[in-house]
N, C-alpha and C positions, 0 to 999 in steps of 0.2 A: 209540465203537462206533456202527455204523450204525440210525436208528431201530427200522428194520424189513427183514425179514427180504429182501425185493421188493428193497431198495435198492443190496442188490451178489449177483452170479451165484456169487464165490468168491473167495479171501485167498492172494496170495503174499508173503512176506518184508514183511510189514506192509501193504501195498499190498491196497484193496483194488476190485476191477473189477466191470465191469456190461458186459454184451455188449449191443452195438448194433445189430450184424448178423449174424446167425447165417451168411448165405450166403457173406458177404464176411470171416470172421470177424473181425470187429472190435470192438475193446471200450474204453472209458473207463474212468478211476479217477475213482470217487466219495469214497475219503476213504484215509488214511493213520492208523496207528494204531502207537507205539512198543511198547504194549507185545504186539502181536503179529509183531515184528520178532526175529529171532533174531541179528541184527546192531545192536540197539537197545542204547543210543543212536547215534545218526550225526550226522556233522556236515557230511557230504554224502549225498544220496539218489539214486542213479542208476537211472534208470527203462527200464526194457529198454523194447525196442523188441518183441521177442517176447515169450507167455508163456504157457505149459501148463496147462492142464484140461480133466481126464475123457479125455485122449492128443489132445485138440484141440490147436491153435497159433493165439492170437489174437494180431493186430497189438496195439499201442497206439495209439490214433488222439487221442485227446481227454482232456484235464485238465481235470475237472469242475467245478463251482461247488463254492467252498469245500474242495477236494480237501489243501491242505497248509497250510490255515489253522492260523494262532500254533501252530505247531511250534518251542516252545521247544530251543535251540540247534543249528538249523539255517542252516549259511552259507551252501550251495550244492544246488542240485538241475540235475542234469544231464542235459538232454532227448535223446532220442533223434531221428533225422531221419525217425520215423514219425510224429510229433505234427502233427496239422493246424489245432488248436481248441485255444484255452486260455478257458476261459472264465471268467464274474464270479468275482470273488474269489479266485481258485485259489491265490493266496498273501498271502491277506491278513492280515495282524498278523503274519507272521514278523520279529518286528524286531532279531533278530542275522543278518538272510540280508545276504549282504555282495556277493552277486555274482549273475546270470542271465544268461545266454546262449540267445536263442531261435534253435531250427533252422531252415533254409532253408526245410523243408517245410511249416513252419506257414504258414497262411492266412487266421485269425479269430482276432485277440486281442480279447476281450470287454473293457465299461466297468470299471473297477474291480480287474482278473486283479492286478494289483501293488501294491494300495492297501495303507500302514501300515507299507513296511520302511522303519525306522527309519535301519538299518545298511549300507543297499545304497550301492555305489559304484562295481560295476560292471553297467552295462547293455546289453547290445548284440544284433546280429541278424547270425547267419552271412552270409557275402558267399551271393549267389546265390538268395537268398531276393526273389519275384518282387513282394510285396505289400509287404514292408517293412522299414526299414534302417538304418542308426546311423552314418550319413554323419560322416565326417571325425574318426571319433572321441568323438562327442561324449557317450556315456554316456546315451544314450537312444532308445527304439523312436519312429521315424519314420513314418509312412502314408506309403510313395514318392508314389504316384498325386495325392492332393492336399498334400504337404507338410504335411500336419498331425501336430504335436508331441504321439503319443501318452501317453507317459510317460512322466518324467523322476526323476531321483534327485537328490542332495546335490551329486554332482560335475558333474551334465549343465552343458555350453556351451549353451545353443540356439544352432544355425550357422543364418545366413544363407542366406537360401532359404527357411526354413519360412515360411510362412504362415497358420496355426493353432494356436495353443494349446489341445488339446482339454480339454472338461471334466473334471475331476478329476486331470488330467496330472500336476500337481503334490500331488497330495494325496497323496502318498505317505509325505511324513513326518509325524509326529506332534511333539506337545512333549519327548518323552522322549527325553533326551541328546543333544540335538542343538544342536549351535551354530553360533548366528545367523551368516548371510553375507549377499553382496547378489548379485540375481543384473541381466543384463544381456538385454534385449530388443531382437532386431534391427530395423533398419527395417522388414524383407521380411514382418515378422508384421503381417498385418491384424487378424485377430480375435482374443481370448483370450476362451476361453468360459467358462459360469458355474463359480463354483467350483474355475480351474482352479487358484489357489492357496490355496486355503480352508483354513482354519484351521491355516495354514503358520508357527508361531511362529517358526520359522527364517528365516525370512526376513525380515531388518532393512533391506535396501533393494530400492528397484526404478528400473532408468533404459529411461524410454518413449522411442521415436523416433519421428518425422515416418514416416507410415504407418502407422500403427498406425488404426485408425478405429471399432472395437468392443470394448467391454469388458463381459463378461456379467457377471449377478446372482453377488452373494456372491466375483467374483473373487480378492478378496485380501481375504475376511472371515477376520477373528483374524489377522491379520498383526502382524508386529512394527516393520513400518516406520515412520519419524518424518515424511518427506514425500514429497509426491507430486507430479511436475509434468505435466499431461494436455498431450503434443501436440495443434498449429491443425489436426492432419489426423483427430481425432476426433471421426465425427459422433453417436457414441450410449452413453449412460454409464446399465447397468440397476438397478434400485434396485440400495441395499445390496451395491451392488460394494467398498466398503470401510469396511461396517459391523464393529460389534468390533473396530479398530483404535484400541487402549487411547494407543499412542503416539506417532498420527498428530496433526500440530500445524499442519501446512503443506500446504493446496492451493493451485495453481496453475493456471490455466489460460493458455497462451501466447496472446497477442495472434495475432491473425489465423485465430484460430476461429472457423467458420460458424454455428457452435450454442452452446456454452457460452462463459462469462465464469466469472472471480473479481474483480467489481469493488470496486473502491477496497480491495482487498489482505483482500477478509471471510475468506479460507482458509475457501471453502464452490466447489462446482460448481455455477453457475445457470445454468439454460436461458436464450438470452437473449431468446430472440422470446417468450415467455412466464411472465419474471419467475418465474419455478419452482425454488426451492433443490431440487437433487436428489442432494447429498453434504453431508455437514457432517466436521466434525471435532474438536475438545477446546479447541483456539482460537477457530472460530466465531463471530465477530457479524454476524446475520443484517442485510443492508443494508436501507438505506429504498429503498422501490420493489419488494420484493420483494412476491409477491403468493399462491405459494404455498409451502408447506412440503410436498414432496412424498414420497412412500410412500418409508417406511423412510431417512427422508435422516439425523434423529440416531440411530438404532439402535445400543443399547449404546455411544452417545458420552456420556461424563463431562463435561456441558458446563460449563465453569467461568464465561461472562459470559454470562448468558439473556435477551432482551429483543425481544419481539415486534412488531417496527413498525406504524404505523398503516397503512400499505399491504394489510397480508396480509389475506385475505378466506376463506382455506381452508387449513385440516392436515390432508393427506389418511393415509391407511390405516397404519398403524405408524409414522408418521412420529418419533414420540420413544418408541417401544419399548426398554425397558430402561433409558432413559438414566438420567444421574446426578443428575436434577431433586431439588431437597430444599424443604421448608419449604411456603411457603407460593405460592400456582401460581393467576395468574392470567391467564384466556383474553379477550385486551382487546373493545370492540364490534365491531371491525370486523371481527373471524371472524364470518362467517358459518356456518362447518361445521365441525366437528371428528369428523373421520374414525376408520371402525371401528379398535377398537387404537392407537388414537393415544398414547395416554402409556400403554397396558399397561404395568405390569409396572414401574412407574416407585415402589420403595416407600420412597424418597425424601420425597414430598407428605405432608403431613399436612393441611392444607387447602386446598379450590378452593373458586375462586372464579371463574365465570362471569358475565364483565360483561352488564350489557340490552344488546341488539342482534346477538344469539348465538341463531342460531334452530335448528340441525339439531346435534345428539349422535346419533351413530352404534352402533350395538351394540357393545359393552366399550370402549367408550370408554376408561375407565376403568380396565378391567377390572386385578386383582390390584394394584391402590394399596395393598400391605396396611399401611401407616401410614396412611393416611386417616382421618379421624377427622370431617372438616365438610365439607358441598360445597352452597353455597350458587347456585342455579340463576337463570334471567332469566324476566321475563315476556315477552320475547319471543318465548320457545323454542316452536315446532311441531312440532318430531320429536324423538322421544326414544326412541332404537331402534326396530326394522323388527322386532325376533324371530325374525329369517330364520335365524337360526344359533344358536337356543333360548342365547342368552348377553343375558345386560341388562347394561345401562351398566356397572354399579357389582359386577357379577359380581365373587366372591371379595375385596374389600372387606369382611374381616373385622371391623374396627373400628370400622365409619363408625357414628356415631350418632346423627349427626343431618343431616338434606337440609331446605332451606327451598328454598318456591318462592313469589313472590307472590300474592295472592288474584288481582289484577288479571290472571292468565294465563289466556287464553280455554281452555287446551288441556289443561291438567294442573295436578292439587294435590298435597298433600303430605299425608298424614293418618298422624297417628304415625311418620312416616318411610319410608310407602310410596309409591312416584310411583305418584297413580293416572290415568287419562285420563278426562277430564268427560264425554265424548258417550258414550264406553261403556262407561262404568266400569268400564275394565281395570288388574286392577294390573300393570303395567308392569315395576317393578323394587322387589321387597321386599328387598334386601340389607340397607337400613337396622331393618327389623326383627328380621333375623339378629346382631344386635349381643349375644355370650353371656348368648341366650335362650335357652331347654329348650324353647319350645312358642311358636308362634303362632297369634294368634286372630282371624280375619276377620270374626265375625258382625258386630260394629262396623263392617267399611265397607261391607257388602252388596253385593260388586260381581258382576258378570254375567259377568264372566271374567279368566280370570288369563292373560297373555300368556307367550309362548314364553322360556323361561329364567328370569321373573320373579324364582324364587326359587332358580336352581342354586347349586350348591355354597354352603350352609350347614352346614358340621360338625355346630353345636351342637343344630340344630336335633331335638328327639323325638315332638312332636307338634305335630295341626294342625290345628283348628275350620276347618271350611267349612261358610258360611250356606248357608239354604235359597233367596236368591238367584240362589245360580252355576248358570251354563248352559253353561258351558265351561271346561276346561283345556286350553291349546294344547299342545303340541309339546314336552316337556322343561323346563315350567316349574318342578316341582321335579326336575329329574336330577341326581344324585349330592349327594343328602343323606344321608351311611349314617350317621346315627344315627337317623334316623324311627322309632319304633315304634308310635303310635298316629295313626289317622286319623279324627275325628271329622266326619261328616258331616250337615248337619241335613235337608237334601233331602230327600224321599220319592221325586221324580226323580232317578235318577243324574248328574250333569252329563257330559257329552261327554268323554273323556278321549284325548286326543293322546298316540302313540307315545314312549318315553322317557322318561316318568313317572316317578320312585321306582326308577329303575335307576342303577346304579352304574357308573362308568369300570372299575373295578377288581374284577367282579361275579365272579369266580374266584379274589379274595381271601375271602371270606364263605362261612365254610362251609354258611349257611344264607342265600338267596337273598330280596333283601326282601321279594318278591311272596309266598313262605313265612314269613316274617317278621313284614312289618307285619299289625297284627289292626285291620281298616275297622269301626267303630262306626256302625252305621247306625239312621235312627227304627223303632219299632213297625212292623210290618206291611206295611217295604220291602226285605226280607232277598232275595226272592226277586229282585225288579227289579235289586238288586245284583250279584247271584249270574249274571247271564244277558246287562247290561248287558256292551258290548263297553269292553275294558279293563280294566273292574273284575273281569269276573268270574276272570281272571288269577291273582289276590289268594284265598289256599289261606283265610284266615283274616277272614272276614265275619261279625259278629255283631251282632245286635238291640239297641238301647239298651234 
């Protein structure tokens, strides 16, 4: 049923409309609804072209967003030749629809109008239709004007001609009952854009041809394929084009490529002018002379032989997100950088170890190792997160318990487990504190400020002394701590409080809101400074030690 009341003008035979133009009368369907069908259930839905209210006569012109979404046992909807507009999502998750047929008159099929049928097998577009067309049969809505491969179903051919794979083309099917084929890519296609087979577990192969020359991000992410061979006539591969591919074994790259290599058979994509791994896959041994690891190249790859050469100098931004790293993880000297999210999410690790000569750690580095347990840092290190995205290294690292850093490091120490910064005494990253503690207590390291994320997500955490030191909290240094309940402060100054504070991801789970929640303990005789300060005075529950 429609949320509100605005959202449709009146209800016929389950259908229900929204007038677009009163002069021209024209009207869209906003949503379909069985049980106000008197012919419900249906296993086809035929949508007039005409339709009466109030003695008026409105066209159909437009199938609205999300108009016959997961209409459970629905195979067919049969359009009218007044349809001009199908737009996002109009049938998306019907996954017993087995069949579409778009009218000549339509003129704007939106991103996504076909996305999630499971069951389709037939696709096509009436002859005479001036925008677009299902040439030669092939069970798929075509873009005439630039040949590009709108979308496609189970049974689509792409024929010969097209030249685009558009985004999400093939995202039409999901995992559910679908059995794996391979499909066949003609020369004539230059581009295939991001995601346009994404998370297609159906599909167990793919064969590329000479012309082909762009492949978009997430292209064939979650795929089922086992190898991959990139034609010499591709010049640009975007991350994470065939990231989550659990059972890919084999890259290739053919000789007489301008830009990439697979040299000496590493079944990885390397840039060649720039030594840059920019694919990996389950087989994987990063060659020597390689020199970066770049963004999202092992993404959710299960790597089974891991071994970082003395060549590489930088892991940039998700490069080994999710992957299958276990044990014990060590980042040799000659990285220079290990980039934001670089091993996220990898809960695999149970200890790091960062060699000396490791100078830049990036924000969340680290981030969700939730086996970690050691991470022994270098003195060489001069950046240890930015805070630019309120997250620290070791964010969500529930277990770590212990960070060593050496005295000899000009930049940062370690004091009980919190990386703090020497020149400004910021704490940085307290997650090693967050180790199933009920409270943590600052007066001990007297620092001047706490940085942006320092302390996010700590579950355990319920309270939390701050010295009369602090002159600052950045930006979300503690956001989403929802066990907080007490804040003990020693200031008689309020310290600076940065937006995202003591707020929660999930802040419409809580029936009681933390700012009404936590009760701020503040000294003698600075209840009122509290109460007026900006940030604090937010916080419903301030009271006088």
């Amino acid at each position: 049923m429609p949320c509100c009341a605005s959202a449709y003008d009146f209800i016929v035979d389950g259908i229900y409309y929204k007038v677009v133009s009163e002069e021209d009368r024209l009207c869209k369907i906003v949503s379909y609804h069985e049980e106000d069908d008197p012919c419900s259930p249906r296993e086809v839905i035929f949508i007039p072209a005409k339709v009466m209210n109030e003695g008026k006569e409105y066209t159909v012109a437009i199938i609205g967003e999300y108009a016959f979404h997961r209409i459970n046992g629905l195979l067919s909807v049969v359009m009218p030749n007044t349809i001009i507009e199908i737009k996002s999502c109009a049938f998306a998750g019907c996954i017993q629809m087995k069949s579409i047929t778009v009218p000549s008159s339509v003129t704007n099929i939106c991103l996504n109008a076909f996305v999630g049928l499971d069951s389709l097998k037939h696709l096509a577009v009436d002859e005479g239709n001036k925008v677009y067309d299902s040439r030669n049969g092939c069970n798929a809505i075509i873009e005439s004007g630039t040949n590009t491969l709108l979308f496609g179903c189970r049974s689509t051919i792409i024929p010969d001609g097209v030249e685009v794979i558009a985004r999400n083309a093939f995202w039409i099917l999901s995992e559910r009952g679908t059995e794996p084929f391979a499909i066949d890519i003609p020369g004539s296609v230059r581009v295939i854009e991001d995601c346009a087979f994404k998370a297609g577990k159906w599909l167990s192969g793919v064969t590329l041809h000479e012309g082909l020359e762009e492949i978009g991000g997430r292209a064939f992410y979650g795929t089922s394929i086992e190898s991959i061979v990139i034609p010499a006539s591709v010049m640009k591969v975007s991350p994470s084009a065939f990231a989550n591919t659990k059972q890919l074994k084999s890259i290739k790259v053919k000789k007489g490529n301008r830009v990439y290599d697979s040299r000496k058979g590493c079944n990885a994509i390397i840039e060649s002018e720039n030594d840059r791994l920019v694919q990996a896959c389950t087989t994987t041994k990063i060659p020597k002379g390689t020199k970066v690891i770049a963004k999202d190249a092992f993404e959710y790859v299960d790597v089974t032989d891991f071994h970082i050469p003395s060549s590489v100098v930088e892991i940039e931004h998700g490069a080994f997100f999710g992957s299958g790293l276990k044990g014990r993880l060590v980042i040799p000297a000659n990285v220079k950088r290990i980039g934001e999210r670089a091993f996220s999410c990898c809960y695999g690790i149970d200890e790091l170890v960062v060699e000396e000569g490791v100078e830049t750690i990036d924000d969340a580095a680290f981030s969700n190792c939730t086996g970690l347990r050691r991470a022994e840092l270098p003195a060489s290190l001069k950046n240890f997160g930015s805070g630019l995205r309120y997250s620290c290294v070791f964010e969500g690292c529930h277990l770590l318990e212990e960070i060593d850093i050496p005295e000899e490091n000009p930049y940062y120490y370690c004091y009980r487990n919190a990386v703090v910064e020497k020149g400004t005494l910021t704490v940085v990253d307290g997650t090693g504190l967050g180790h199933c503690q009920l409270h943590i207590g600052l007066q001990e390291y007297r620092p001047k400020r706490i940085a942006s994320g320092a302390f996010r997500w700590l579950p355990y955490l319920t309270a939390i002394w701050l010295p009369e030191t602090l002159e600052e909290i950045e930006t979300g240094a503690f956001f989403d701590c929802p066990s907080i309940e007490f804040i003990y402060c020693a200031g008689k100054i309020p310290p600076l409080l940065g937006d995202r504070n003591f707020d929660l991801v999930h802040q419409s789970n809580w029936r009681i809101p933390p700012k009404e929640r936590i009760v701020i303990v503040v000294p003698e005789g600075s209840l009122e400074a509290y109460r007026n300060a900006p940030g604090w005075k937010e916080f419903k529950r301030i009271i006088e030690n």
